[in-house]
C-alpha positions in Angstrom: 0.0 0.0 0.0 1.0 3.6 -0.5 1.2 5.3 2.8 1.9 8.9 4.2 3.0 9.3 7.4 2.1 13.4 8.6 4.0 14.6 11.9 7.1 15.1 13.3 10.0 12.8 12.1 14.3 13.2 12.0 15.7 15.9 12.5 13.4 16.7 15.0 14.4 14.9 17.9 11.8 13.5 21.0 9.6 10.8 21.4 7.1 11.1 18.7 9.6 11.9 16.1 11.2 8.4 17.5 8.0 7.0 17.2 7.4 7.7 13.6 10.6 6.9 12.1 10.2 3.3 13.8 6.6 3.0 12.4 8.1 3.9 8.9 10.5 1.4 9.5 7.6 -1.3 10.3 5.7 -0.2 7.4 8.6 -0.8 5.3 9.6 -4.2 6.2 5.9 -5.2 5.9 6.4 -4.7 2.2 4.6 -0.9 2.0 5.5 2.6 0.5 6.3 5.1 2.5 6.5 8.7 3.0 7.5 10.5 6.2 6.0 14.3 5.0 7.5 16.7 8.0 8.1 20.6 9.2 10.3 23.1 7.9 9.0 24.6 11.1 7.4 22.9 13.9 7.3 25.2 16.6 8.4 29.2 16.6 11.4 29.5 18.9 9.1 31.4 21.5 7.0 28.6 21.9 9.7 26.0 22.4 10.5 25.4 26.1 13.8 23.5 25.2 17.1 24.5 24.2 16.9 22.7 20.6 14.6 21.0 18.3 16.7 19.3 16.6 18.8 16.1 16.9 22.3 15.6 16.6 22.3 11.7 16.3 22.9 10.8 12.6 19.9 10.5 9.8 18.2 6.9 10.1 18.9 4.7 7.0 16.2 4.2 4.2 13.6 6.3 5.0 11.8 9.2 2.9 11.3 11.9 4.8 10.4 15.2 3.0 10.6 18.9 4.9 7.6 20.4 3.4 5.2 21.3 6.5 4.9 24.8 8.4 3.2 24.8 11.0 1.6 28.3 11.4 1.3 29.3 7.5 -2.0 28.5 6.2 -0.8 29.0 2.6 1.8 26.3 3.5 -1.3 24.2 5.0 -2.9 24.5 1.1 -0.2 23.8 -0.8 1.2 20.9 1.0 -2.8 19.4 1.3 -3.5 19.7 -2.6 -0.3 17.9 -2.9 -0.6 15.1 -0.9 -4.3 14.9 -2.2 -3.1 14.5 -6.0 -0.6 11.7 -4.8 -3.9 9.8 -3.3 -2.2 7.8 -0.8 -4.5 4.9 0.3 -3.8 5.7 4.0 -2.8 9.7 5.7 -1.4 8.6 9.2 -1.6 11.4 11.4 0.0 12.3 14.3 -1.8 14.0 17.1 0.1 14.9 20.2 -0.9 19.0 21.0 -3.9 21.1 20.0 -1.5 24.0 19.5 -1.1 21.9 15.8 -5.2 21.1 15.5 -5.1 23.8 12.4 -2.0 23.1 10.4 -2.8 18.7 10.9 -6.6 19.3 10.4 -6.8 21.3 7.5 -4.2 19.3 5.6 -6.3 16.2 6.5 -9.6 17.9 5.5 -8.3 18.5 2.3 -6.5 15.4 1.2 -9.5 13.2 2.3 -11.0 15.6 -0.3 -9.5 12.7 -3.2 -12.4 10.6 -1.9 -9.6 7.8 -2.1 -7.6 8.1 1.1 -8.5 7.2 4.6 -7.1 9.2 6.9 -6.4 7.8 10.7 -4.9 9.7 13.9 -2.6 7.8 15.9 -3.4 10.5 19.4 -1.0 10.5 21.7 -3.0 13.1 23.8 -6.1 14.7 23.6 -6.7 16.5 26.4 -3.0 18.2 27.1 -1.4 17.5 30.6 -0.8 21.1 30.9 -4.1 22.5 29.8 -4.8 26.1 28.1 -8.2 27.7 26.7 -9.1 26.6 23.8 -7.9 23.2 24.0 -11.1 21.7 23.6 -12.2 23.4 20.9 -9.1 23.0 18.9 -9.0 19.1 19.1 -12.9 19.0 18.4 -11.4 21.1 15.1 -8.9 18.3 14.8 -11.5 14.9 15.2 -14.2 16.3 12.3 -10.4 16.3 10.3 -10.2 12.6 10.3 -11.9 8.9 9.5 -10.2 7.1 12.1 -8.6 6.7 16.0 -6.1 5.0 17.6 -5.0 5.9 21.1 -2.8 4.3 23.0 -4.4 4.7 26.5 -7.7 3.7 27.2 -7.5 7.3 29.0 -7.0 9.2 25.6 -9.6 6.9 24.4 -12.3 7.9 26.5 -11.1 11.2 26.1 -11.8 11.5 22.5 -15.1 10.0 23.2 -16.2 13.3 25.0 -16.2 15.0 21.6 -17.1 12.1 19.1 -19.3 9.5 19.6 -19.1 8.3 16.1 -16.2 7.3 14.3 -13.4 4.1 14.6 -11.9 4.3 17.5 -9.4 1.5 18.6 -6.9 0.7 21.8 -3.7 -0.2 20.7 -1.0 -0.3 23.2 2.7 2.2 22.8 5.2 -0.2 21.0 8.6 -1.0 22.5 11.2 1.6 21.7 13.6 -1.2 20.2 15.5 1.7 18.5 18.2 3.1 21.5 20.9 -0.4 21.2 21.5 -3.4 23.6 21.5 -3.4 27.1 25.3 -3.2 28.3 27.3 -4.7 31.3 26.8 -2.3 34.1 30.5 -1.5 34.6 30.8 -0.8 31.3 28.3 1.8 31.0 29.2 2.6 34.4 32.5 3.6 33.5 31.5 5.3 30.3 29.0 7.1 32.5 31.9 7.8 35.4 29.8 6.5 37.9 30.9 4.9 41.3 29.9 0.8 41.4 29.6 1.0 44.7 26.3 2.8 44.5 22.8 1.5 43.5 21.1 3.6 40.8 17.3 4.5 40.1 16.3 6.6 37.1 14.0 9.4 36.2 14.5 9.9 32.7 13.1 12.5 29.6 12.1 15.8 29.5 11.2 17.9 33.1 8.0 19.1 32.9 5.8 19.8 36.1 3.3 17.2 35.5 6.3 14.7 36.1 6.4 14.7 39.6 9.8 15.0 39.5 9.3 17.4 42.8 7.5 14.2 44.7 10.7 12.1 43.7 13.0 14.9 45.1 10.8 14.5 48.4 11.4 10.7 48.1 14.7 10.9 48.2 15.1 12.8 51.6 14.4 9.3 53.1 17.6 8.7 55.4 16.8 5.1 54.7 17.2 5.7 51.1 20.6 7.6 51.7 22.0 4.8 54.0 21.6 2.2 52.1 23.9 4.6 49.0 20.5 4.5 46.6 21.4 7.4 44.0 18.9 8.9 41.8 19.7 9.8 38.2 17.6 12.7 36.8 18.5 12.3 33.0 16.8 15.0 30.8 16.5 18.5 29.9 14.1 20.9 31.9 11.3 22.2 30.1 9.9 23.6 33.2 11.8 26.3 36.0 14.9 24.5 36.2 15.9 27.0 39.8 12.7 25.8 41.5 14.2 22.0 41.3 17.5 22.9 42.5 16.0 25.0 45.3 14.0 22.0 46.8 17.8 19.6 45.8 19.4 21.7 48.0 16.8 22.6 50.6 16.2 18.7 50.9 20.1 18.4 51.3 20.4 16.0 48.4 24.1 16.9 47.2 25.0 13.0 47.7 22.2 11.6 46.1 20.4 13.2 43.2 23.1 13.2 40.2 21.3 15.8 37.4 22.0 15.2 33.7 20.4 18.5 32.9 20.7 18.3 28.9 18.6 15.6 25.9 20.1 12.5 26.2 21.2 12.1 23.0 20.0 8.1 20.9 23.4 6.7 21.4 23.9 7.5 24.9 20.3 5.7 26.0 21.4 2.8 26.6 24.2 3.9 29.1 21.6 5.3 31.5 18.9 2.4 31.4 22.1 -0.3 31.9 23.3 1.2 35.1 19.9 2.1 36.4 18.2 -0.7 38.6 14.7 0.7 38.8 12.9 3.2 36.2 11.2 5.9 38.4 7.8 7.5 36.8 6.4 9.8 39.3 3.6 11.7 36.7 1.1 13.6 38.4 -0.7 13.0 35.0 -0.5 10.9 32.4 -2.2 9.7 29.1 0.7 6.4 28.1 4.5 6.9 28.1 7.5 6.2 25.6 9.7 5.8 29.1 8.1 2.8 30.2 8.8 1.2 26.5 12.5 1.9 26.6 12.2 0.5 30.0 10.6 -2.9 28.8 13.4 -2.9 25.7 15.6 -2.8 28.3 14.2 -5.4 30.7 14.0 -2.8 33.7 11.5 -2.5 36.4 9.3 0.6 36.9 7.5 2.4 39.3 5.0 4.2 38.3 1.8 6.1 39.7 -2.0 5.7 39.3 -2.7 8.2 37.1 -3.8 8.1 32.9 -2.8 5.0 31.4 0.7 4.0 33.5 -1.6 1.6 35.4 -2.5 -0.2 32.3 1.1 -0.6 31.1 2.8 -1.8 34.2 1.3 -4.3 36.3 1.6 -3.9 39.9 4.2 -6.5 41.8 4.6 -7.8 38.4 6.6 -5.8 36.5 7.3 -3.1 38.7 4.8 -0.9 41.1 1.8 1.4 40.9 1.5 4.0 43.9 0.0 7.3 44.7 1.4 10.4 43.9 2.6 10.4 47.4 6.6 11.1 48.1 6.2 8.5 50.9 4.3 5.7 48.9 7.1 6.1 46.5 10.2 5.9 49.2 8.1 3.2 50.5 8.4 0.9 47.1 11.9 2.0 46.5 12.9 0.3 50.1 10.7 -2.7 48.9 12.3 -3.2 45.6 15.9 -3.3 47.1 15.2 -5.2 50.6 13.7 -7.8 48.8 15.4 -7.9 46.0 12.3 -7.4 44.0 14.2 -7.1 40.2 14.7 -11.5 40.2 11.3 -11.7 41.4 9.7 -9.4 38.2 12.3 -9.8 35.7 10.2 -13.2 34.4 6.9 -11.1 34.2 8.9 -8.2 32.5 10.1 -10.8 30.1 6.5 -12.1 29.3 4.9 -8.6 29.2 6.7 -7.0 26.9 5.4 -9.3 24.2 2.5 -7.3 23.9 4.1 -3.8 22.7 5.7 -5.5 19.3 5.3 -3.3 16.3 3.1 -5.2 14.4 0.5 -5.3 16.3 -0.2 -0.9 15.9 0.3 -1.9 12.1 -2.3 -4.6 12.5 -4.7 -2.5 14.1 -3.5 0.5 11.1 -4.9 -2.2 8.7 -7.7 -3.5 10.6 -9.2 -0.3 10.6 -8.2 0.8 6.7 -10.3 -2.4 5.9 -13.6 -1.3 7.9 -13.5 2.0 6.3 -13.7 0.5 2.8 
């Protein structure tokens, strides 16, 4: 089949751009054409929280990824939908992560379904945003009349688009495995690369710092003097897209010198697999929370998580089994930490980790991809 694939995709760097290229990839080796059709200009630079949007790691191999897309020029949002509408790809695959790009995804969608050939299906990675503004509503209502077709990977971002439409495909289909960041490494190895001390145990919170992370909660976990005396260090790998000073304030006014290490900068693809091979437990704290590319690179890299009830962690890592699902409470996470190392929980879940993971492989999104092209027919 001849496919387009519409969002972000390399050079742009982060999870959905990941995402995408891996898709492509899967696509590909199921014997498919396809395009990757990307931004010139994603976001304006005032809009961008981070320090780049760009990635540094190297172009992956044989895919066709075209720059064409602007995302705040309507004249772009013509010209690049009358285009893709002529070239009548049997399926538009669009990306739908922020209503901030409702307009710019929605009209190009409106006007390529326009061929009355293509189907056009949203893969939504959330609806409702974690950190909401007015308008939001309105702007994804803009984006759902857009499309033929859901898929969600969260029964939370399910139901979510459900408050607005009532009618159209909509189908669960779990966040695949990021399979794409190398091989787990021996831990001296990586701990040496990493110059880290092997006489410490290491947990992880890792990705960009946003509020709705709870990385504050994990901060407050940490004061825990038996989490200090038993030389548990936290690793906070990412770069902050929220008030960087208001973390360090609470690091030093919880007196963590000796136990928080911050990696305050994107952790580039090749260096991945450095951080999840000397980490022993992958710490999600979110506060809120549709799914989360985290937990996949944990489960690529056989790691336990712990995670909170909120969104659709709960559904992705099953409690005792492949890691633990607590409050947002600072003590209910020191509390699980404790657990995990005095019992010597990663043995005990590293056979249900192992069995889990099964479920996230990439063909089954593609399935679901197809599943739904054939009931639109």
């Amino acid at each position: 089949m001849k496919i387009t694939l519409l969002g972000p995709a390399y050079p742009y760097r982060g999870g959905i751009s990941a995402f995408n290229n891996r898709l492509a990839q899967e696509l590909m080796a199921e014997g498919h054409q396809v395009k990757l059709e990307t931004f010139i200009l994603q976001y304006p630079d005032f809009l961008f929280p981070g320090k780049s949007q760009f990635s540094e790691d190297p172009a992956p191999e044989g895919l066709n990824i075209v720059r064409t897309i602007n995302s705040v020029n309507p004249l772009n949002w013509l010209k690049v939908g009358h285009r893709i509408k002529k070239e009548k790809p049997d399926i538009l695959i669009v990306r739908y992560w922020m209503p901030f790009m409702a307009p710019v995804l929605g009209k190009i969608s409106r006007i390529v379904k326009g061929n009355n050939t293509t189907k056009v299906i949203a893969i939504v990675d959330n609806f409702i945003p974690h950190e909401k503004r007015m308008g939001d509503k309105i702007l994804s209502k803009y984006f759902t009349k857009s499309v033929d077709a859901f898929i969600a990977m969260s029964e939370a971002v399910l139901n979510d688009i459900r408050t607005v439409d009532s009618s159209k495909i909509k189908r669960f289909t779990p966040h695949p495995i990021y399979d794409i960041y190398g091989q787990l490494l021996d831990r001296n190895t990586a701990l040496d690369k990493l110059k880290l001390s092997a006489n410490n145990r290491y947990i992880l919170f890792f990705g960009l710092i946003r509020d709705y992370k709870g990385l504050d909660l994990l901060l407050d976990a940490m004061k825990s003097k038996e989490i200090q005396s038993q030389n548990i260090k936290l690793i906070v790998a990412g770069e902050f897209y929220s008030n960087e000073e208001k973390y360090m304030a609470q690091f030093r006014k919880n007196k963590l010198e000796d136990s928080v290490i911050f990696v305050s900068r994107f952790i580039p693809d090749q260096d991945v697999n450095l951080y999840f091979s000397v980490a022993d437990l992958i710490v999600q704290p979110y506060k809120t929370a549709t799914q989360s590319g985290v937990t996949q690179i944990a489960y690529h890299f056989n790691k336990p998580m712990l995670v909170t009830k909120v969104g659709g962690l709960p559904e992705i890592v099953p409690h005792n089994k492949c890691g633990y699902v607590v409050d947002t409470s600072a003590d209910e996470i020191s509390a699980s930490i404790l657990d995990f190392y005095d019992n010597n929980k990663a043995d005990i879940f590293a056979p249900y980790i192992a069995k889990e993971k099964e479920k996230y492989e990439w063909n089954k999104i593609t399935a679901t991809i197809f599943s739904i092209f054939n009931a639109l027919k």
